[in-house]
N, CA, C and O atoms as a GROMACS GRO file, in nm:
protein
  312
    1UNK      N    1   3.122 -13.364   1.154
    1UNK     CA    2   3.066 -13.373   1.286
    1UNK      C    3   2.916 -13.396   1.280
    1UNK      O    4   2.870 -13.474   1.363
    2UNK      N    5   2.820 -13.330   1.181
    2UNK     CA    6   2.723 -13.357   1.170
    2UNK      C    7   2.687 -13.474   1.136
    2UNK      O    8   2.598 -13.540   1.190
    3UNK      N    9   2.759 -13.509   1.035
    3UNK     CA   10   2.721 -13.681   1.006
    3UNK      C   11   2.746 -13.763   1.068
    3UNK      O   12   2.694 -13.873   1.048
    4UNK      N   13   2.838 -13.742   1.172
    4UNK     CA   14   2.840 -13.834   1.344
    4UNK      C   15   2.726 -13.817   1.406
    4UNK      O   16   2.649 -13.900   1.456
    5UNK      N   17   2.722 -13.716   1.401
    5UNK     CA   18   2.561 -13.702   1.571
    5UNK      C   19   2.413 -13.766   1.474
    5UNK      O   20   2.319 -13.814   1.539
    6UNK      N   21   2.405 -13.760   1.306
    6UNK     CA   22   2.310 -13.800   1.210
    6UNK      C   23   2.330 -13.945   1.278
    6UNK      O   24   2.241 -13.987   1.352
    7UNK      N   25   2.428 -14.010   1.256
    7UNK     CA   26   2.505 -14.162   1.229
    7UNK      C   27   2.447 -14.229   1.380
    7UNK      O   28   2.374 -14.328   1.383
    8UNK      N   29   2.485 -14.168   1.477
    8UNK     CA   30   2.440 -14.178   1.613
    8UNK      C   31   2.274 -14.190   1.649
    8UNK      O   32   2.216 -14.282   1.707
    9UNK      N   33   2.214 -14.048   1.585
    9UNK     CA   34   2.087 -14.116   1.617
    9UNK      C   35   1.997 -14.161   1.528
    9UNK      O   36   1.876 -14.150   1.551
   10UNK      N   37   2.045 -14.217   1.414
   10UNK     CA   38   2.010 -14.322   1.323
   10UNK      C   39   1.990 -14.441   1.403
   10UNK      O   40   1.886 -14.504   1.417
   11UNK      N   41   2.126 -14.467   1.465
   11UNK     CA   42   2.130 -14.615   1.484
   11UNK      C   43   2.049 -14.633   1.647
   11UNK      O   44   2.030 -14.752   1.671
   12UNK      N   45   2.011 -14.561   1.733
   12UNK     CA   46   1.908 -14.608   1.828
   12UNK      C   47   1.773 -14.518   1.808
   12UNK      O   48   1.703 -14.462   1.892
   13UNK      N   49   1.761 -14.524   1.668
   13UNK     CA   50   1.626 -14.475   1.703
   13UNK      C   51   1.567 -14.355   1.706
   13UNK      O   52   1.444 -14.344   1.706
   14UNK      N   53   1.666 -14.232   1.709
   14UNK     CA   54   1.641 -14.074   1.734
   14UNK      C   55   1.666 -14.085   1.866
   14UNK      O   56   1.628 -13.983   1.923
   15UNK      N   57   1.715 -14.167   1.943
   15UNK     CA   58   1.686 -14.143   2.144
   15UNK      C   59   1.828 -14.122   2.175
   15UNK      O   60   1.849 -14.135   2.295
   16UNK      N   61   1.964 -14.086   2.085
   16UNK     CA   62   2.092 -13.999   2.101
   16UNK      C   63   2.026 -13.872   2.130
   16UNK      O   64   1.948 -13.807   2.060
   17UNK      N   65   2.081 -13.845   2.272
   17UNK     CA   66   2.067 -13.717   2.322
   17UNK      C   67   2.205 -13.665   2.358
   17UNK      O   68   2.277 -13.745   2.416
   18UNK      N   69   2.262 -13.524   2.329
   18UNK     CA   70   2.391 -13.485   2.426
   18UNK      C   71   2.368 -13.343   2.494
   18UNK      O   72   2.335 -13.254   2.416
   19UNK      N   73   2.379 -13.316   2.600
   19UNK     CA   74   2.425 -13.199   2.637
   19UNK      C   75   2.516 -13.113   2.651
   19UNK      O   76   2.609 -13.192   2.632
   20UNK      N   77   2.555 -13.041   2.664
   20UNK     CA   78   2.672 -12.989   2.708
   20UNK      C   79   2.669 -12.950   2.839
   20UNK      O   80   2.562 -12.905   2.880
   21UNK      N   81   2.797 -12.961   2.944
   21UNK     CA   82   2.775 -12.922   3.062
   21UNK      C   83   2.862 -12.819   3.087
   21UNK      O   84   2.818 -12.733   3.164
   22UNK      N   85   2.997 -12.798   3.034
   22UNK     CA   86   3.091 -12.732   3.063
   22UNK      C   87   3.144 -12.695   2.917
   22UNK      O   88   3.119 -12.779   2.830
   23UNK      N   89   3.209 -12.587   2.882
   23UNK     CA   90   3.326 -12.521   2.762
   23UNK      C   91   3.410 -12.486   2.777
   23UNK      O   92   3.388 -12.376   2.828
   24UNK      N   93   3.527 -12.503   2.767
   24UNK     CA   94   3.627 -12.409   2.770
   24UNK      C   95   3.717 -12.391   2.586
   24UNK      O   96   3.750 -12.477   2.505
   25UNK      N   97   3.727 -12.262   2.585
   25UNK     CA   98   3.758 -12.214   2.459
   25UNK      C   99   3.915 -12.146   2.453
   25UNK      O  100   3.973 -12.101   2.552
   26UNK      N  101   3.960 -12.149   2.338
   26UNK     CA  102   4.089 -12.076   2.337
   26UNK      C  103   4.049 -12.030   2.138
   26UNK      O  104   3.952 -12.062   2.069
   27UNK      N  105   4.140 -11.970   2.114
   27UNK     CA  106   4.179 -11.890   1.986
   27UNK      C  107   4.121 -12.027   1.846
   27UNK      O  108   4.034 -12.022   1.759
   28UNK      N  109   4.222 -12.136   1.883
   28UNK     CA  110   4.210 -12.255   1.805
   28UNK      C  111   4.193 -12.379   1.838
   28UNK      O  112   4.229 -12.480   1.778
   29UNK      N  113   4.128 -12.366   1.952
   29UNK     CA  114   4.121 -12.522   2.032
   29UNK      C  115   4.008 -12.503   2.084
   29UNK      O  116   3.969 -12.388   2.063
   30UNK      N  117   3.885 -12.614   2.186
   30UNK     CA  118   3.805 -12.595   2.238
   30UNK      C  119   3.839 -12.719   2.303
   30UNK      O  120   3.933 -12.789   2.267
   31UNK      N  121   3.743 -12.750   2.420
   31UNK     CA  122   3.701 -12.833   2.524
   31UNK      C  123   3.530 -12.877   2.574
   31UNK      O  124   3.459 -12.786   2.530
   32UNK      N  125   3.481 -12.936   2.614
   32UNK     CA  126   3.335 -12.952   2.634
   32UNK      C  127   3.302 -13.084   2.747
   32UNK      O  128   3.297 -13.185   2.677
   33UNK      N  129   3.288 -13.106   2.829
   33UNK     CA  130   3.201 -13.168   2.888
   33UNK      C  131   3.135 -13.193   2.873
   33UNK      O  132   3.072 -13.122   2.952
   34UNK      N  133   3.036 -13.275   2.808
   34UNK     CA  134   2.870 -13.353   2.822
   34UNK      C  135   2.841 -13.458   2.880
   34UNK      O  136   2.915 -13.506   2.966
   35UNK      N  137   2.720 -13.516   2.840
   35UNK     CA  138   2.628 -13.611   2.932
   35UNK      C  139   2.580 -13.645   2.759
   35UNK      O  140   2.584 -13.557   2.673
   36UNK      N  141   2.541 -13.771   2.733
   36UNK     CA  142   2.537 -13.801   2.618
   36UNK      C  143   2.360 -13.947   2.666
   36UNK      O  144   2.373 -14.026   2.759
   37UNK      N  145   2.273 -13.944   2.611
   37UNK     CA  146   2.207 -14.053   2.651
   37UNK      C  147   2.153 -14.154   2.564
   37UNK      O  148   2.115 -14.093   2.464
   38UNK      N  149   2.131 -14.269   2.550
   38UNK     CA  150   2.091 -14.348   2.434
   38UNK      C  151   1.943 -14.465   2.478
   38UNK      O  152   1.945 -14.511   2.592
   39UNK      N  153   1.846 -14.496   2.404
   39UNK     CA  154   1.769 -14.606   2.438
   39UNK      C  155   1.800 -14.733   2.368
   39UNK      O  156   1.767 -14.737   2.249
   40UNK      N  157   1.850 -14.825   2.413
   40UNK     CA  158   1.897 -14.918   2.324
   40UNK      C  159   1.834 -15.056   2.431
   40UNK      O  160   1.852 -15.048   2.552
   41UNK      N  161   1.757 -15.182   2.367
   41UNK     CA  162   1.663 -15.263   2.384
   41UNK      C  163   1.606 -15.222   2.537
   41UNK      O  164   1.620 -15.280   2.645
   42UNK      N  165   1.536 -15.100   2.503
   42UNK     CA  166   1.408 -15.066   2.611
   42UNK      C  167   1.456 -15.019   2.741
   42UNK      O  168   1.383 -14.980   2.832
   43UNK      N  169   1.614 -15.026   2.742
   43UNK     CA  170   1.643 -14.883   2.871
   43UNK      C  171   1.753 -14.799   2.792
   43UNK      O  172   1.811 -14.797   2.683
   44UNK      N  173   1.745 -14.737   2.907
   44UNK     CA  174   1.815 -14.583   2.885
   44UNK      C  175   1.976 -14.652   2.967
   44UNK      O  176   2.010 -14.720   3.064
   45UNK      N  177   2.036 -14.576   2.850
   45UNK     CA  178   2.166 -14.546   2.908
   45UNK      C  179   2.264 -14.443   2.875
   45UNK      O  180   2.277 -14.413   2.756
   46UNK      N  181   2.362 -14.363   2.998
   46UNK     CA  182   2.383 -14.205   3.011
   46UNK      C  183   2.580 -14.264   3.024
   46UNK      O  184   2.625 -14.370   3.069
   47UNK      N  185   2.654 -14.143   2.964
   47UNK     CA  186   2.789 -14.175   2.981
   47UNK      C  187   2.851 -14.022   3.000
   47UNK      O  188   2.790 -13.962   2.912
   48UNK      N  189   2.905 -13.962   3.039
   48UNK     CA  190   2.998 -13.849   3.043
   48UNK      C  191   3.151 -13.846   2.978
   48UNK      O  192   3.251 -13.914   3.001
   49UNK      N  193   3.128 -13.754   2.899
   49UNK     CA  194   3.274 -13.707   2.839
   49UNK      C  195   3.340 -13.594   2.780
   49UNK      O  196   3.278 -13.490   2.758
   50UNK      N  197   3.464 -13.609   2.753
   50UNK     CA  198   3.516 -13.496   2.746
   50UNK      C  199   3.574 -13.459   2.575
   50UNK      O  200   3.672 -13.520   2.534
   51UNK      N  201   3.515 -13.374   2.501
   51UNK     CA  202   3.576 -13.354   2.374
   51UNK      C  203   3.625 -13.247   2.395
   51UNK      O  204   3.592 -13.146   2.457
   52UNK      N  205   3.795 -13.312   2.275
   52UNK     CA  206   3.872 -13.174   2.244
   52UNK      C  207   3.841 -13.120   2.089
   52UNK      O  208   3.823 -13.180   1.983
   53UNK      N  209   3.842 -13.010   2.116
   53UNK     CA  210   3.813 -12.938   1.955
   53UNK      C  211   3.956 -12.868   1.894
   53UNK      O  212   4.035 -12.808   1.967
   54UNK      N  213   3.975 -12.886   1.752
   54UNK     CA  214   4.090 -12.837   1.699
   54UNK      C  215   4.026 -12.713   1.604
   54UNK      O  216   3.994 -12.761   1.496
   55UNK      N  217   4.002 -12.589   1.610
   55UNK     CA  218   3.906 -12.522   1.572
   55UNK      C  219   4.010 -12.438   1.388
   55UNK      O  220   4.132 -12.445   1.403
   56UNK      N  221   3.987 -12.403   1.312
   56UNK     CA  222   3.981 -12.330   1.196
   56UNK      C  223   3.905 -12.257   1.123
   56UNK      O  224   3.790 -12.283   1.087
   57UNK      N  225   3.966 -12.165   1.100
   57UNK     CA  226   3.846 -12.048   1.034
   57UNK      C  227   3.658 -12.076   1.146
   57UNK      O  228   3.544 -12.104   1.112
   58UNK      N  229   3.712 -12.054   1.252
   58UNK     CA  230   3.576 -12.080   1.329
   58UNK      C  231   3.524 -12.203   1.288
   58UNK      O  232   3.402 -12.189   1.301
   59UNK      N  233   3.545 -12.314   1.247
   59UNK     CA  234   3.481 -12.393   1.187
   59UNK      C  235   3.553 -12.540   1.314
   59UNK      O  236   3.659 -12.535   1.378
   60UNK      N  237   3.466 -12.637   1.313
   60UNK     CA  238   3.565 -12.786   1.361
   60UNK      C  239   3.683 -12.847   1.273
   60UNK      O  240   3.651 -12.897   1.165
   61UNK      N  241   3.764 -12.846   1.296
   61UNK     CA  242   3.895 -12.932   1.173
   61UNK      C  243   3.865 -13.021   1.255
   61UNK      O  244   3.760 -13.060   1.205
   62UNK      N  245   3.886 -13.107   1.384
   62UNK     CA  246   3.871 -13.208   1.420
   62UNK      C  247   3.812 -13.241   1.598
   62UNK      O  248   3.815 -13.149   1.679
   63UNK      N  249   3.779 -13.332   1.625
   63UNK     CA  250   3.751 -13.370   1.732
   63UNK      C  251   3.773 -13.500   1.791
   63UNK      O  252   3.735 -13.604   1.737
   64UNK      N  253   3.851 -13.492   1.934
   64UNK     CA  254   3.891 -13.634   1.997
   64UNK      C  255   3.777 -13.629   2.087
   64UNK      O  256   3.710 -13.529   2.114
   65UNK      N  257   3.757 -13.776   2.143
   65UNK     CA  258   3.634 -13.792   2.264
   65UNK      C  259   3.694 -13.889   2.334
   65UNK      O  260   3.743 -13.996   2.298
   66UNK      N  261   3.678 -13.820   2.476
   66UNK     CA  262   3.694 -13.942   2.527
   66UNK      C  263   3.619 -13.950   2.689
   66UNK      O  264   3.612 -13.869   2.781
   67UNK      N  265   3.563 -14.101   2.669
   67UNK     CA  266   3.439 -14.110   2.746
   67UNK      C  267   3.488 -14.105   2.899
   67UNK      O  268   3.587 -14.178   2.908
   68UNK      N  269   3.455 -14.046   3.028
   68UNK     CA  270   3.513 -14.090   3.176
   68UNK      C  271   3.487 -14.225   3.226
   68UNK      O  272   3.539 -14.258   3.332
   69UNK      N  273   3.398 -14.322   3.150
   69UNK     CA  274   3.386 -14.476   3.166
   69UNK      C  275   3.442 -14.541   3.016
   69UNK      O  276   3.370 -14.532   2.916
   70UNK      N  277   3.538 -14.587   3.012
   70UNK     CA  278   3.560 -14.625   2.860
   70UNK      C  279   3.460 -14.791   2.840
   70UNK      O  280   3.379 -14.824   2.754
   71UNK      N  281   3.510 -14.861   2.958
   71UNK     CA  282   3.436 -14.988   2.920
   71UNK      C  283   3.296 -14.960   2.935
   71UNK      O  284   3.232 -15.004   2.840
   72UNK      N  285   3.215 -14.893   3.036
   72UNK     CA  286   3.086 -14.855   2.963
   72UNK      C  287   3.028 -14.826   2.866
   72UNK      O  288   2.928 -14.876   2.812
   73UNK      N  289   3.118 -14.704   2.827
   73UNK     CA  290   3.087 -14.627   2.659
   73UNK      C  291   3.090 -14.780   2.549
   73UNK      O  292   3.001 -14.801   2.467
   74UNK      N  293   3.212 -14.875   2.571
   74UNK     CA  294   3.214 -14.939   2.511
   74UNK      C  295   3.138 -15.061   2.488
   74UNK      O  296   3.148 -15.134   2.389
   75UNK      N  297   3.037 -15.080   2.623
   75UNK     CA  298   2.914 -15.162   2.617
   75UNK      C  299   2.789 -15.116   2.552
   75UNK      O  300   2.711 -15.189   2.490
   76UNK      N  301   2.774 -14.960   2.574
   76UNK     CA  302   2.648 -14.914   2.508
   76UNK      C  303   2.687 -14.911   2.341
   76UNK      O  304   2.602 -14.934   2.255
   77UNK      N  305   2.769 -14.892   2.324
   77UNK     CA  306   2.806 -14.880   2.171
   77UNK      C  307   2.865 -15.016   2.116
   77UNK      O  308   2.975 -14.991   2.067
   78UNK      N  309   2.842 -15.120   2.106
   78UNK     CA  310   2.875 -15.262   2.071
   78UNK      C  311   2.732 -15.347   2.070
   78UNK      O  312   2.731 -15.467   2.044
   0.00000   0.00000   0.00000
């Protein structure tokens, strides 16, 4: 997971920002809401989404994302 969010703001620059807006937690699973923002050729652009967490030994085993604009997400990231 770390070498995603590294990988991310490598590639615009350091200007990958995410927040979190919302959590919801269970025993071995998680949930999250954010707001995610990027500068890519001289504007800003913001997307909202929702990751699921598959949690172990407190730790991430894995994570799905998925953006509430897909063809957006998929313009800022192309």
């Amino acid at each position: 997971m770390l070498g995603y969010l590294a990988e991310r703001r490598e590639r615009f620059g350091g200007t990958f920002r995410m927040a979190r807006l919302e959590t919801l937690t269970g025993d071995d699973c998680g949930a999250a809401i954010t707001v995610a923002t990027v500068t890519k050729d001289g504007l800003e652009y913001s997307w909202k989404a929702i990751e699921f967490y598959l949690l172990r030994d407190g730790r991430i085993a894995s994570c799905w994302m998925l953006p509430f604009d897909a063809v957006a997400f998929d313009a800022i990231w192309s």
